[in-house]
C-alpha positions in Angstrom: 48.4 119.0 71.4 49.5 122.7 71.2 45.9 123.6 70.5 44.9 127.0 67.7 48.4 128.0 65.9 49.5 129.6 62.9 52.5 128.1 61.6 54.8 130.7 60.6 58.3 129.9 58.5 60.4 132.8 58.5 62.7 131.4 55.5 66.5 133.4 55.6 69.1 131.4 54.3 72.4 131.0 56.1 74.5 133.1 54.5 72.2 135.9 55.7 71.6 134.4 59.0 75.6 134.8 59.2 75.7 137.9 57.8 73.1 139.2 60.3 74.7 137.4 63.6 75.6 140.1 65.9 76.5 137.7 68.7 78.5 135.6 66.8 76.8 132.8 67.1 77.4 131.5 63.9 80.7 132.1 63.6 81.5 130.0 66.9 79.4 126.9 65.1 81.1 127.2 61.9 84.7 127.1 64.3 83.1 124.2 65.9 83.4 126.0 69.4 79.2 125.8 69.6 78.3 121.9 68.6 75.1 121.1 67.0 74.2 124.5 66.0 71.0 124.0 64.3 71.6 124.8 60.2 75.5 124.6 60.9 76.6 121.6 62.4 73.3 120.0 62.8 70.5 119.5 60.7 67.4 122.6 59.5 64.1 121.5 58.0 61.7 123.3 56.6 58.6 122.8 57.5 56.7 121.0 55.4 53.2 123.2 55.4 53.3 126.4 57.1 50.2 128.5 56.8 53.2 131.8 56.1 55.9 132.3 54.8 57.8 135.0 55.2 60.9 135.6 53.3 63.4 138.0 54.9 65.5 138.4 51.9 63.0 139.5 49.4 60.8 141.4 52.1 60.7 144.1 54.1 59.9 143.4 57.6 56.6 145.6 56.4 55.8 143.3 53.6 56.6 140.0 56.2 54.0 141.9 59.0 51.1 142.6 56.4 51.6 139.2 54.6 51.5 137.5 58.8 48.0 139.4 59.4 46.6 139.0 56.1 46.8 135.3 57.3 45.8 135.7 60.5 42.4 137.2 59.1 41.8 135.5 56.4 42.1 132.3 58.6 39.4 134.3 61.1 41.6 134.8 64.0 41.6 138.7 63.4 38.9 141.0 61.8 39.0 143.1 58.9 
């Protein structure tokens, strides 16, 4: 329905995410003031077959960017 994408998982897990929340966000769902935050209070799932994944923790956002448009060429949707 969505037509041509590229699904992209951008795996951090949540202890990062937390420790990178610079609204708060997080910390409001874990004190229950924000309900069904997603990966808190309700429910995260992986997808199941992304064409990329990038993982934030073991990557720098250099390595995440080249290992996106290596994909994106290799699946033809940029040129070499």
């Amino acid at each position: 329905m969505a037509g041509d994408f590229v699904e992209v998982y951008v795996k951090c897990s949540l202890d990062e995410c937390i420790d990178r929340d610079v609204k708060g966000h997080y910390k409001k769902a874990l004190s229950g003031e924000i309900k069904n935050f997603t990966g808190v209070s309700d429910p995260y799932e992986e997808p199941e077959n992304p064409e990329v994944t990038v993982d934030t923790e073991s990557e720098t956002s250099e390595e995440s960017a080249e290992n996106i448009l290596s994909k994106l060429q290799q699946l033809g949707y940029l040129r070499s």
